[in-house]
Every structure is written in structure tokens, then in C-alpha cells.
DRENDO-1510 file (C-alpha; in Angstrom, 1 decimal, always signed):
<recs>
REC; n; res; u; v; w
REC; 1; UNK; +6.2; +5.7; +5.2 .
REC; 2; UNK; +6.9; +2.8; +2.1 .
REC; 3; UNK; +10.9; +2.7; +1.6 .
REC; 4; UNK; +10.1; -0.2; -0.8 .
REC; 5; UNK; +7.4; -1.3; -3.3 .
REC; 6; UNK; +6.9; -4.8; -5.4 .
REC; 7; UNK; +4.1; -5.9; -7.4 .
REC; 8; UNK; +4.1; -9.1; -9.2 .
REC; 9; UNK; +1.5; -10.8; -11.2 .
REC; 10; UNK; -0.6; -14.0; -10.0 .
REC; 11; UNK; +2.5; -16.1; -11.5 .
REC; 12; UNK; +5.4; -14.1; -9.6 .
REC; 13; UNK; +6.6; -12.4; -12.5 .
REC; 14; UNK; +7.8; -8.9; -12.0 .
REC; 15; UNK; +5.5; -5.8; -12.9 .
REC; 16; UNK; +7.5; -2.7; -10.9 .
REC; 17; UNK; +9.5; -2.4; -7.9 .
REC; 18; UNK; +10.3; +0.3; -6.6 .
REC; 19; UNK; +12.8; +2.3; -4.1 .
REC; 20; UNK; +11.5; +5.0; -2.3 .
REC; 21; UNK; +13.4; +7.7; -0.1 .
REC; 22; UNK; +11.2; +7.9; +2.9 .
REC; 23; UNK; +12.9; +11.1; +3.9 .
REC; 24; UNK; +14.6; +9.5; +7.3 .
REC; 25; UNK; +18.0; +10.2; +8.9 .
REC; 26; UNK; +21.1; +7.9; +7.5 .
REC; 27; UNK; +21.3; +6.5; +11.4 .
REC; 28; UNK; +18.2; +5.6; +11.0 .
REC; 29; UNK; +18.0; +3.6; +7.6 .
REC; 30; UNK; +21.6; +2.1; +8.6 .
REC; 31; UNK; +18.7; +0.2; +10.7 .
REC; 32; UNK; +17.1; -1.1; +8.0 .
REC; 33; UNK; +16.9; -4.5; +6.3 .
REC; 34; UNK; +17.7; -3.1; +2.7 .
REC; 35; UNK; +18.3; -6.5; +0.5 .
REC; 36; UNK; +19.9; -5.9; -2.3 .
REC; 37; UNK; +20.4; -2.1; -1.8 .
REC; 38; UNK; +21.7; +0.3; +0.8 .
REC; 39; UNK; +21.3; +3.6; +3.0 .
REC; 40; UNK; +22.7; +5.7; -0.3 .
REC; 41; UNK; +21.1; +4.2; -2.9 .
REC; 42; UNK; +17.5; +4.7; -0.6 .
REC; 43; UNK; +18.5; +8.4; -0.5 .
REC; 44; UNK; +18.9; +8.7; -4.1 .
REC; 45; UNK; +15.5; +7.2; -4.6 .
REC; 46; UNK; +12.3; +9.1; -5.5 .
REC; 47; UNK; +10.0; +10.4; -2.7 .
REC; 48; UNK; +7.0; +8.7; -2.7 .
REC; 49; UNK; +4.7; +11.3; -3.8 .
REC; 50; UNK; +6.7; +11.0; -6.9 .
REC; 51; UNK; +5.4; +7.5; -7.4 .
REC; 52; UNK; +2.4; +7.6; -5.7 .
REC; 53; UNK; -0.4; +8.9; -9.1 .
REC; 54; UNK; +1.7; +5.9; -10.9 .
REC; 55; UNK; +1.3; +3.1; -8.0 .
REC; 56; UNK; -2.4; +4.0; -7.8 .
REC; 57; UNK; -2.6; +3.1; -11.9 .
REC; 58; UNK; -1.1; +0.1; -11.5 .
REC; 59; UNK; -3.3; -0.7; -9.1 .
REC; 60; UNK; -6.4; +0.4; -10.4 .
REC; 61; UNK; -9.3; -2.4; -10.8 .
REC; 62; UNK; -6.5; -5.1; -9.2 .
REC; 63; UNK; -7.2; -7.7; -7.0 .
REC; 64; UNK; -4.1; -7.1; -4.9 .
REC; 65; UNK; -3.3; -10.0; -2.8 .
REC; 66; UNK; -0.6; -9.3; +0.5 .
REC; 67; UNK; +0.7; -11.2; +3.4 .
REC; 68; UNK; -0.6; -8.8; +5.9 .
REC; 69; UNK; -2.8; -6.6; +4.4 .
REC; 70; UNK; -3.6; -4.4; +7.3 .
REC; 71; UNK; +0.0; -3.6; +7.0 .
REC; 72; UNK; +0.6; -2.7; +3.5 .
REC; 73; UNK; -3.1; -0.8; +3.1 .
REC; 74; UNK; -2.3; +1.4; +5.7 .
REC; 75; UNK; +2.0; +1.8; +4.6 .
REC; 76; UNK; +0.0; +2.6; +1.4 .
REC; 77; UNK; -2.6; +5.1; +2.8 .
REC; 78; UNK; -0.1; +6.9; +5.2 .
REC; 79; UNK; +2.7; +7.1; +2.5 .
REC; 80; UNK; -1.4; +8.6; +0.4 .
REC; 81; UNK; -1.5; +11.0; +2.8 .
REC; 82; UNK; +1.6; +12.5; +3.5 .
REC; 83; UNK; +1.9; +13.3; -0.1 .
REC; 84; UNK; -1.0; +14.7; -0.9 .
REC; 85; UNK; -0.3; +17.4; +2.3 .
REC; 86; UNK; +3.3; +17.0; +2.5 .
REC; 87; UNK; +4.3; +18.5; +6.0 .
REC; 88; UNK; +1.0; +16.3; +7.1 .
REC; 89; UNK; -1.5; +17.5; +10.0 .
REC; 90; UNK; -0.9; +18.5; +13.6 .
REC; 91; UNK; -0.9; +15.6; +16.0 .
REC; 92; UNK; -4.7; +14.5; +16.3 .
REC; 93; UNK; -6.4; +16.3; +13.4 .
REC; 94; UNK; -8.0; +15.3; +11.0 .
REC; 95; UNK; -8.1; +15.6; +7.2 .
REC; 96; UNK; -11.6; +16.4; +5.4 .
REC; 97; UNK; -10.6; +14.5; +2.3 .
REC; 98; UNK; -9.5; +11.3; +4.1 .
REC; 99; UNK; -12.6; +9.8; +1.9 .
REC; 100; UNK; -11.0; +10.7; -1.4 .
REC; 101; UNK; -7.9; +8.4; -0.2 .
REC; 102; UNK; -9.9; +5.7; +0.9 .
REC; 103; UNK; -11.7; +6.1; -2.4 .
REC; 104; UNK; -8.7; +5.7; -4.5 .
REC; 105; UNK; -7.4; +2.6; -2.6 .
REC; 106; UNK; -10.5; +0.8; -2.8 .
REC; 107; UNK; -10.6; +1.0; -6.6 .
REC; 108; UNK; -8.8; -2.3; -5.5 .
REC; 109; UNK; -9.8; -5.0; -4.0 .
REC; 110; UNK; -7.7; -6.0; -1.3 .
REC; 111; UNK; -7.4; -9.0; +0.3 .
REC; 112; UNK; -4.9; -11.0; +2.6 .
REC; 113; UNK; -2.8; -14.1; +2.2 .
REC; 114; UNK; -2.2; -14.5; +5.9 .
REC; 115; UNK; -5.7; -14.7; +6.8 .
REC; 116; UNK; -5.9; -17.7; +4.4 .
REC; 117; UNK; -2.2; -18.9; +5.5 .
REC; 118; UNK; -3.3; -19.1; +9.3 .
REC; 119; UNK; -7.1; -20.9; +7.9 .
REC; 120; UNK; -4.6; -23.4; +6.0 .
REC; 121; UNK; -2.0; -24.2; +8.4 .
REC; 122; UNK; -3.4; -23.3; +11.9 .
REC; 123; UNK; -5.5; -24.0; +14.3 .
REC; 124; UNK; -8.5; -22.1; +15.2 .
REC; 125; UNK; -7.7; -19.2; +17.7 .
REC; 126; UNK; -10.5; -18.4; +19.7 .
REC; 127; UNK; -9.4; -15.5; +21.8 .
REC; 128; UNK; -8.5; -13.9; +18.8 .
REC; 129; UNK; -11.8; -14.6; +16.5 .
REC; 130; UNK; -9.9; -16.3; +13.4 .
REC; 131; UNK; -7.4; -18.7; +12.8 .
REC; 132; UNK; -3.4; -18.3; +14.5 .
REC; 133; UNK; -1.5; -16.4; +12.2 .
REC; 134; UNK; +1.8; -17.9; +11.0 .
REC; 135; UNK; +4.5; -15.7; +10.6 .
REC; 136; UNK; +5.8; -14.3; +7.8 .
REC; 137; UNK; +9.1; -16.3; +5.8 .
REC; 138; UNK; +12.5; -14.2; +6.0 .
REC; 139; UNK; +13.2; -11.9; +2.4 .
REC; 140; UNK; +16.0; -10.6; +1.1 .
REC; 141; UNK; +13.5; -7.7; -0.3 .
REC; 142; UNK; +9.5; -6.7; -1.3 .
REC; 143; UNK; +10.3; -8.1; -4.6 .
REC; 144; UNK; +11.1; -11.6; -2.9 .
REC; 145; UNK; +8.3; -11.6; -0.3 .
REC; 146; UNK; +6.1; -11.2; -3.7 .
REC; 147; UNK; +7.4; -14.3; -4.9 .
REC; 148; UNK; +7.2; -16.1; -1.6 .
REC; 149; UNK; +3.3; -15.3; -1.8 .
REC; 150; UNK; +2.9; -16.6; -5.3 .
REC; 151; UNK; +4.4; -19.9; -3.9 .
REC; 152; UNK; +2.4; -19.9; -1.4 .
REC; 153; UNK; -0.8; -19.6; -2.8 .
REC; 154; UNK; -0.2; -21.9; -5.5 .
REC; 155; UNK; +0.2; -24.4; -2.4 .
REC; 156; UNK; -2.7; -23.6; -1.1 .
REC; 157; UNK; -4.7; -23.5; -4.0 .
REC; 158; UNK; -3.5; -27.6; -4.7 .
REC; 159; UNK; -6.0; -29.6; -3.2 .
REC; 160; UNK; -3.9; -32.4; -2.7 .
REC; 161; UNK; -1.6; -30.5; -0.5 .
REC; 162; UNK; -4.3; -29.0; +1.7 .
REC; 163; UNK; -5.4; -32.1; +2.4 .
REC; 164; UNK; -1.8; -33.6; +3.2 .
REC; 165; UNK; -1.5; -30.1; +5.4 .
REC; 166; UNK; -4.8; -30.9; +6.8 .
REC; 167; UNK; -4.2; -34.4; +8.1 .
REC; 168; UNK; -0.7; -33.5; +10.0 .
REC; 169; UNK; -2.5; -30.9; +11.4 .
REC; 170; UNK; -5.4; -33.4; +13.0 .
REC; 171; UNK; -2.6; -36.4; +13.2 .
REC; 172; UNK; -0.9; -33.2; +15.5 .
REC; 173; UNK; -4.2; -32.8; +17.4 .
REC; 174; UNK; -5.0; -36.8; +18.3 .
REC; 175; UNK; -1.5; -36.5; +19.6 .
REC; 176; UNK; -2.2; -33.6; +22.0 .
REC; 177; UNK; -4.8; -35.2; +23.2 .
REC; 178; UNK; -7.9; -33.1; +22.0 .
REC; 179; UNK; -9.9; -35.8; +19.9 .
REC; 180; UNK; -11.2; -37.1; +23.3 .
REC; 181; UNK; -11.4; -33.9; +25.3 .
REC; 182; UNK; -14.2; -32.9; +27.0 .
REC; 183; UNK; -16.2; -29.9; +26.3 .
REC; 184; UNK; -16.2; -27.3; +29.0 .
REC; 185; UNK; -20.0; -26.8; +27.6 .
REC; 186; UNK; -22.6; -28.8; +26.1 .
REC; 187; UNK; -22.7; -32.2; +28.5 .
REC; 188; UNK; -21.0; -35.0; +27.1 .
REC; 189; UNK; -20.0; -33.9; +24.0 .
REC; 190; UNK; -16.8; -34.6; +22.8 .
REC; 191; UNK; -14.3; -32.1; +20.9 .
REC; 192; UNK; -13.9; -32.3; +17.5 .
REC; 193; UNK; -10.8; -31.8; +15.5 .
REC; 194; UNK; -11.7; -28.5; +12.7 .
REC; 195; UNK; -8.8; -29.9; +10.9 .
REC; 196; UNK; -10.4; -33.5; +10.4 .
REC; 197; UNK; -13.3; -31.9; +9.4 .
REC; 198; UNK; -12.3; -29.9; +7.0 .
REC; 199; UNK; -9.8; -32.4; +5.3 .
REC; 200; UNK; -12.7; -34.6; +5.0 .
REC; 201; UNK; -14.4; -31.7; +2.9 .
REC; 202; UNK; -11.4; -31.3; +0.8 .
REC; 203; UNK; -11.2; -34.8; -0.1 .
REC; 204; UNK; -15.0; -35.0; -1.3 .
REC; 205; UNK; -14.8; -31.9; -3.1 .
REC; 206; UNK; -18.8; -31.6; -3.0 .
REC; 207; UNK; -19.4; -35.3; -3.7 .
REC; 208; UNK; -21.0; -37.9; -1.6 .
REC; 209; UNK; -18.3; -40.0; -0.6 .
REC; 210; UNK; -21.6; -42.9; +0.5 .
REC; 211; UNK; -20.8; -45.6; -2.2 .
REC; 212; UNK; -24.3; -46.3; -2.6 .
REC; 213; UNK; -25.7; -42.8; -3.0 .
REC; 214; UNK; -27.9; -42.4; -6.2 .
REC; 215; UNK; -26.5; -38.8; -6.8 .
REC; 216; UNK; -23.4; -37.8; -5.2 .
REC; 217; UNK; -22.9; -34.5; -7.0 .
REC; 218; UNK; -26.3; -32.9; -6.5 .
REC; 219; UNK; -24.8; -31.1; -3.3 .
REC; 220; UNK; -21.5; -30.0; -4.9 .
REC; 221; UNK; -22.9; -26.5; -4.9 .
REC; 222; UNK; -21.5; -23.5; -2.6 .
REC; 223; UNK; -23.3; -22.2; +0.1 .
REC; 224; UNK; -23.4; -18.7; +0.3 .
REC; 225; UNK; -20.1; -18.7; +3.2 .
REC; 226; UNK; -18.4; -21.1; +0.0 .
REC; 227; UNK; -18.4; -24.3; +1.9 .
REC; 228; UNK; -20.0; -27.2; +0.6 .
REC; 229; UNK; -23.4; -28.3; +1.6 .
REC; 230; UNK; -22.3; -31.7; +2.8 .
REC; 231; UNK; -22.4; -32.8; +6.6 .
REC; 232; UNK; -19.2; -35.3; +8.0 .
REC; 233; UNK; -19.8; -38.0; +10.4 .
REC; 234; UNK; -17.6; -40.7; +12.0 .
REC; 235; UNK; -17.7; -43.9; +10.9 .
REC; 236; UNK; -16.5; -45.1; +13.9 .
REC; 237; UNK; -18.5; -43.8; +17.2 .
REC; 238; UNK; -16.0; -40.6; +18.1 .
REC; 239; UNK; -18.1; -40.8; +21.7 .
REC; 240; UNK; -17.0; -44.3; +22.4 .
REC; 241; UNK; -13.3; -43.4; +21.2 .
REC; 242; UNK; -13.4; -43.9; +17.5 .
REC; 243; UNK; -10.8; -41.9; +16.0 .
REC; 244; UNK; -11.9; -38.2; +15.2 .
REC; 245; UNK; -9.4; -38.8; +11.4 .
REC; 246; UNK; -10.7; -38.0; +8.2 .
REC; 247; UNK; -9.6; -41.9; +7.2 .
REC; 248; UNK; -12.7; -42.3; +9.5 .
REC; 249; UNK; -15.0; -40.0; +8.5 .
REC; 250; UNK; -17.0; -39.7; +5.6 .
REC; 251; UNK; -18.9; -36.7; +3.9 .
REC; 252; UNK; -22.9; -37.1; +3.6 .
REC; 253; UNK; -25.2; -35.4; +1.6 .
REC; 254; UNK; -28.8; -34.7; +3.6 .
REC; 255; UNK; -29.9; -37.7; +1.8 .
REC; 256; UNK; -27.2; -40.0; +3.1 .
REC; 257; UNK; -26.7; -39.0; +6.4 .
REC; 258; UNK; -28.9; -41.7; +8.2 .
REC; 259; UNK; -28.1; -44.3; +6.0 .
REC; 260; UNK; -25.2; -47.2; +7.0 .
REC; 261; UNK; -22.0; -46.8; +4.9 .
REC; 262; UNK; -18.5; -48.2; +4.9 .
REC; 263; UNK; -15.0; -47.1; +6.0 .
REC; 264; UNK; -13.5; -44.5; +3.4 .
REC; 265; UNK; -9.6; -45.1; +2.9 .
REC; 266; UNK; -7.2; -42.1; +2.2 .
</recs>
């Protein structure tokens, strides 16, 4: 059950926030990291089916952004239900309307900022299928860990600073050791650093960084995944221990990529 509710705009500034009494013994919310607030005032807070119909306006047609959103949807659809049948179901049953509360969530579209976090600042984790997830900055309160979001994406959204981010990370890798590690599959073939790779495509923003090429920008283009249609390649030999950097690699369009070209500096 939600005991607390923020929602910002895209520059951090406040739209509601929001105590809720999630209807739990004192010895229990004496538990609780409260910010700002405490075990009484939480008490004397609404219930949330007496914010839940204005939550859902707010929400309404929003492209609502959270650091965790597995998290927060289901807080959200939980909190949802239990209003909507207040004592709730027996243990293991099931409610026939459960599509009319994923109906009214999805009027939103919900995505998550820690998925992009972990795809910024991580490596790839293959056990798991996505990028490691960081973990989440300490709050005072929902209203802070708004803000800390906003920050966050504005950082992310600066090219220069992913591409900073993205050559500690592969500066990090070389010094593990994994520019020169062997695949356990495919031969000879080297590993590659993702990092590298993708700080190279961050620094051409969909241009061909060949010096020569007649038209750099004809691939700047999405694909349909949104990467750019651009291939990178070493400059120096990464099989006979050139340095698997971006200051080594280059971004080619399909026109390009045979051709000889030049060290790029960055």
C-alpha cells in the first residue's frame, strides 16, 4: 500500500504530493523512513482511496517517468485495488475487473529511469538480459527522489556527458583486462568493449566521422531499435592489440566502411 506520493513535472517542479495513511499499526510505521513527516502525521493522512479517482486525473494521458517502475506500477495498482474492494479478496482469488485497473493505469505511459540509468552507467549483464541496475540515491522523501530523477535525466539526456560516462566506463574495461579477452565462442575473436562502441556512436551523432566522405549525414537516420545506422571499426587492428577506445575508433557509413581513413581525436 503507497504511504507517500510525488509527481513532478519534466523540470522537477512540484505538481502534488501527497501523504497517505496506509492503514498499518504505529509499531509498524515507527519503521518507516518518513522524511520530513512522522508516524502521527501519516495517520492523520487520507486513505488512499480518498486520493486514488484524483491521482488517476493527474495521471491521465502522462508520460510518467520512475526509477523503478515495476515498483511504483504495481504500489499503484495494489493501493487500485484495495480501494476499489476495500477488505480485498481471499488469499489466491482473483478479481473479474482486474482489466478495468490495468485499463485505467495504462491511460499512461509508463516507462523507467533505471532501465535507462543501468544502459547509461553499466555494463551489460548477461545473466540478467539487460544492463546492471544501479541503485537508487538515498531521499529524504518521494518528493526528493522526483527531483533526483529530473537531475538525472537531464544528465543523461546531455550528450556530452554520456560520452564522458561512456569512456570511464571502457577506460574501466581496458583496465580489467577485457579489451583483449578471448571469446569463449566464435574462434579467435576478440571481446569488444559495448561501452567503446557506443561512445563512438555518441560522438558521431549519425555523421560519418571519415574526413573524406562525400555525405556524412545521409545515414543520420534512426533505425527502427533508434540506433544509428552507422558501423564502428578500429583504426588500429583490435586483433593485433590496438586499443579497443573510442579515440581509436571511428564511425562508418556502409559507403565508408572499406575505405582507409585517419585517427579520430576526442
Amino acid at each position: 500500500m503507497p504511504y507517500e506520493i510525488a509527481l513532478t513535472s519534466a523540470g522537477g517542479r512540484k505538481r502534488w504530493h501527497q501523504f497517505i495513511n496506509p492503514e498499518w499499526e504505529t509499531t509498524y510505521l515507527q519503521q518507516l523512513r518518513l522524511g520530513h513527516t512522522g508516524p502521527a502525521e501519516l495517520e492523520a493522512a487520507p486513505r488512499f482511496r480518498e486520493v486514488a479517482d484524483t491521482l488517476l486525473r493527474r495521471l491521465q494521458g502522462k508520460r510518467v517517468v520512475t526509477y523503478g517502475r515495476n515498483l511504483q506500477y504495481a504500489a499503484i495498482y495494489a493501493g487500485l485495488e484495495y480501494a476499489w474492494l476495500r477488505d480485498g479478496l481471499p488469499y489466491g482469488a482473483l478479481w473479474p475487473d482486474t482489466a478495468i485497473t490495468l485499463k485505467k493505469l495504462n491511460r499512461s505511459r509508463w516507462e523507467c529511469a533505471r532501465l535507462r540509468h543501468g544502459e547509461f552507467h553499466s555494463d551489460w549483464d548477461s545473466a540478467a538480459g539487460h544492463f546492471a541496475l544501479p541503485t537508487e540515491e538515498p531521499a529524504t522523501d518521494a518528493l526528493d527522489r522526483c527531483r533526483m530523477t529530473v537531475a538525472l535525466l537531464r544528465r543523461m539526456a546531455d550528450p556530452a556527458m554520456r560520452y564522458v560516462e561512456l569512456n570511464a566506463r571502457a577506460e574501466r574495461a581496458v583496465q580489467d583486462g577485457k579489451s583483449h579477452r578471448r571469446r569463449p565462442q566464435g574462434g579467435q575473436r576478440l571481446s569488444r568493449i559495448a561501452a567503446s562502441r557506443q561512445a563512438v556512436l555518441e560522438r558521431s551523432q549519425g555523421g560519418c566521422e571519415n574526413p573524406r566522405c562525400p555525405d556524412p549525414r545521409y545515414t543520420s537516420t534512426l533505425s527502427r531499435n533508434g540506433s544509428y545506422r552507422l558501423e564502428v571499426d578500429h583504426i588500429d587492428d583490435h586483433a593485433k592489440g590496438g586499443a579497443d577506445l573510442p579515440k581509436a575508433m571511428i564511425a562508418l557509413c556502409p559507403n565508408c566502411i572499406d575505405g582507409a581513413v585517419g585517427r579520430v581525436d576526442a
